[in-house]
N, C-alpha and C positions, 0 to 999 in steps of 0.2 A: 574669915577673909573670903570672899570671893574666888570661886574656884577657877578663873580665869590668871586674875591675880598670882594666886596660888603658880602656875603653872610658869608664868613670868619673873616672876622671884627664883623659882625653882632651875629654870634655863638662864637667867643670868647671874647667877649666883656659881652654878657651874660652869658658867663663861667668863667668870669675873679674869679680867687682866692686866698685867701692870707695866707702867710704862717704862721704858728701856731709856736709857741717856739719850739716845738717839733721837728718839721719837720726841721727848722733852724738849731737845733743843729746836727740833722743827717745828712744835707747838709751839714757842715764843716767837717764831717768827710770823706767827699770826697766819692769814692765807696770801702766802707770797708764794708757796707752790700747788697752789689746787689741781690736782691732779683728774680729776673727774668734771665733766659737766657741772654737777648736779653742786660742786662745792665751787666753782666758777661762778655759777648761780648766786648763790650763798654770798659768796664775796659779793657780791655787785651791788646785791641788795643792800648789803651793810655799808656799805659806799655813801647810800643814798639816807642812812638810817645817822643822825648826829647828835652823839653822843658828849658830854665832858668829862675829862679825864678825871678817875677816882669817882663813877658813875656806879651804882650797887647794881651786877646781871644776878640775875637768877636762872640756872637752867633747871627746868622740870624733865627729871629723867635722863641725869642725863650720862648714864654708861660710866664708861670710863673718864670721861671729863676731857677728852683730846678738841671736842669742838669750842666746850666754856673755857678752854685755856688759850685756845686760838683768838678767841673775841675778845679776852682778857685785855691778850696783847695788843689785839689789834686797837682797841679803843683804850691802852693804859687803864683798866677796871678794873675794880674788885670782885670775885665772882664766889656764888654760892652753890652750889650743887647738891640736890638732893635725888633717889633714886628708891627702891625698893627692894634693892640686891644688896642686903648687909656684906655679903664678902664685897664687893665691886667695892664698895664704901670705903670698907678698912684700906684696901687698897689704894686710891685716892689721897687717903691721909698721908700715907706715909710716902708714894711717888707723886708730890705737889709743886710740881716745877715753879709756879706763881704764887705756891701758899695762899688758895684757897682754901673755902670751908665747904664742909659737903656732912649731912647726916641723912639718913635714912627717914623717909617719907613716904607714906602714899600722896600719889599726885589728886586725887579728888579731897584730900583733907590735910591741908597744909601748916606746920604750925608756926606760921610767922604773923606779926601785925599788919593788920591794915596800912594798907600804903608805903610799903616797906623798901618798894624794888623801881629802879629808873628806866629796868629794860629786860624781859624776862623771853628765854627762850625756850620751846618747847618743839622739838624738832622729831619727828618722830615716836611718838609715843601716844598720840589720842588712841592711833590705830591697837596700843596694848592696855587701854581702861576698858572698863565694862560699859562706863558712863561719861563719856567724854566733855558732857556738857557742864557734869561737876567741875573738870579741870579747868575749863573756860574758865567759870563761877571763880573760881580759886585765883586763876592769875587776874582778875578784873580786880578783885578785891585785894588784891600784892601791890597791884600797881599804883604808882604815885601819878597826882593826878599830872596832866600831860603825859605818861606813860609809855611806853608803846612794849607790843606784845607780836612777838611773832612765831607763827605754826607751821611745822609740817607734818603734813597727814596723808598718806596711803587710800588712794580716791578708789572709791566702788565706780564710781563713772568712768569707767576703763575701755569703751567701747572699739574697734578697728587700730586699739595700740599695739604695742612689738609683743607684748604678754598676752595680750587677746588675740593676736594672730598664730602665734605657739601654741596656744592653747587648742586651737581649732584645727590648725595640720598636725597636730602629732595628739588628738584628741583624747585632751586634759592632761597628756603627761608631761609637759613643760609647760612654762608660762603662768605655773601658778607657784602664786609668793607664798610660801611657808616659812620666810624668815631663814636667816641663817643656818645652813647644815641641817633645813624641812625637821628642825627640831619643836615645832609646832607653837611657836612664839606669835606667828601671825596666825591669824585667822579672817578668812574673806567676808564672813558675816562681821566683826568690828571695823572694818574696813568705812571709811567714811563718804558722806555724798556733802561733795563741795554747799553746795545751795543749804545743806541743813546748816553746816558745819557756822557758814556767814551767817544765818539765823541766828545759833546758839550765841554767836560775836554780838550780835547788835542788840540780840536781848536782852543779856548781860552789861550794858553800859560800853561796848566798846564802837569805835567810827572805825569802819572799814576804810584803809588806807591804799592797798593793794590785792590783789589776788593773783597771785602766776599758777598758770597749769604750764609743768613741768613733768621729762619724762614721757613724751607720747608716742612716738614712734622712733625718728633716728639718732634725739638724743640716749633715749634708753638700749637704744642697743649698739649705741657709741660707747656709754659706760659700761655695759658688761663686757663689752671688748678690750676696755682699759682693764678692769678687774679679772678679766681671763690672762690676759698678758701679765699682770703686775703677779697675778697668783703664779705661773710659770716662772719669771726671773727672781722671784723672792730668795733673799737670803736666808738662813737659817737665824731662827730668832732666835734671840737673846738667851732666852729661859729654855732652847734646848740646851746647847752649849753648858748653862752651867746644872742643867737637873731640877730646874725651878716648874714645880708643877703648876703653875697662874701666869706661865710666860701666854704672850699675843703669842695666838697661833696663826695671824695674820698681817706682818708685818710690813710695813711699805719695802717699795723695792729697792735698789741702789738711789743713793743721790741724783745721781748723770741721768738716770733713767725718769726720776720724777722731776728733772728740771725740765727735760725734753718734753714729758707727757704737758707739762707744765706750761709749756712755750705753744706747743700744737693744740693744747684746751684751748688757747684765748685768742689762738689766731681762726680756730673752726669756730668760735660759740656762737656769732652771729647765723653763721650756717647755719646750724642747726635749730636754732632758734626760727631762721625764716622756713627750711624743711618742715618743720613739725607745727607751723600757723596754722595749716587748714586744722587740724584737733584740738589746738587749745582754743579757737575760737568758738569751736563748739564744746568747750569746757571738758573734752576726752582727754584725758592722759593717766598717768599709772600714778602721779602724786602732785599736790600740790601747796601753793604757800599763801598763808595768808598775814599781810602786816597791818597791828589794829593800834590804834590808841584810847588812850578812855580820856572818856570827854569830861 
């Protein structure tokens, strides 16, 4: 395997987490509290994305399964998940609040049939293959035809964003994404450039549908301000409380607090959306999303 790979497996496998009752129940309700920009986003697109219910998602890579059980719900779906963190897996199975399916995969070599899937998500994770363009490859050929496939990937076109400006006043000691707990998950060189990224889409049999540059300036340090506060008011998780060594060690915050952050996301998003125009116009931001269908 891939010593990239290797390294990815290795850090989510000792990250693997399991969902708490709590977090289950707010998983079924789909994104009715997105607490963040960036899942604000998310929802809106899916808005726009129309699905029928008892539709087959696929997510590639996809952690703990808290976003495939979200769009489960949100679109009534049956959802598959596959990952490369054998513990995260096991885990999965057994806290399956929608009785999903999930086994362990690499995402460049998938082993499902041709034509298999009505709606496939891949949200973060090109930026963890060696070879992103195989994963492409792999969900073009999952999809049924009319299909749609949607990405998010972690842009090397980061220019004059809230990361690129850290980066430059406190030189290079913040503002650089090493992934969760700088446990060496991400890496700046797999980091993606949008414009290849839509290449690899269109080369592959996919129609570009959309592309959002998201994350460029005052959204992105909109959410880290969410995620600094939500890390402050956090309750104690589940799995200290009982000794459970695979408890979330990052748990949402009270109820009251993510309906509020919840209510204040969607009444700023346009804000922010029109703040951080001048960078996504020029395709700068710290990530972005692209929706494709195969023709």
């Amino acid at each position: 395997m891939d010593k990239y790979k290797e390294i990815q497996r290795k850090v989510y496998n000792a990250r693997a987490a399991q969902l708490t009752p709590l977090m289950a129940d707010s998983d079924k309700q789909g994104f009715r509290y997105p607490i963040r920009f960036k899942e604000e986003y998310l929802r809106r697109l899916l808005n726009d994305i129309k699905l029928r219910p008892n539709s087959l998602i696929l997510d590639i890579g996809c952690g703990t399964a808290r976003v495939l059980n979200k769009i489960c719900a949100y679109y009534d779906s049956r959802g598959v998940g596959i990952d490369i963190a054998y513990e995260q897996m096991k885990l999965n199975k057994v806290f399956n609040p929608l009785g999903n399916d999930y086994c362990v995969a690499d995402a460049e070599e998938l082993p499902f049939l041709p034509g298999s899937f009505d709606f496939i998500v891949c949200l973060d994770v090109l930026e963890h293959v060696p070879n992103p363009s195989r994963c492409i490859v792999q969900a073009c050929r999952l999809l049924k035809k009319d299909g749609l496939v949607l990405f998010y990937a972690i842009s090397k076109r980061d220019c004059f964003t809230w990361h690129w400006f850290l980066r430059k006043v406190t030189f290079g000691k913040l503002g650089v994404d090493r992934g969760m707990k700088d446990e060496g998950d991400h890496n700046r060189e797999y980091f993606l450039e949008p414009g290849q990224t839509l290449k690899y889409c269109r080369d592959n049999g996919l129609k570009i549908l959309k592309i959002k540059y998201i994350h460029c300036f005052f959204s992105l340090l909109y959410d880290e301000l969410i995620s600094f506060v939500s890390e402050i008011v956090r309750r104690p998780s589940h799995g200290a409380a009982s000794g459970n060594s695979h408890s979330v060690g990052n748990p949402r915050p009270p109820k009251t607090l993510i309906i509020i952050f919840s209510f204040f996301n969607k009444i700023i998003f346009y804000f922010l959306v029109l703040l951080d125009m001048p960078w996504a116009l020029k395709g700068y931001s710290n990530g972005f999303f692209i929706l494709a269908g195969k023709k």
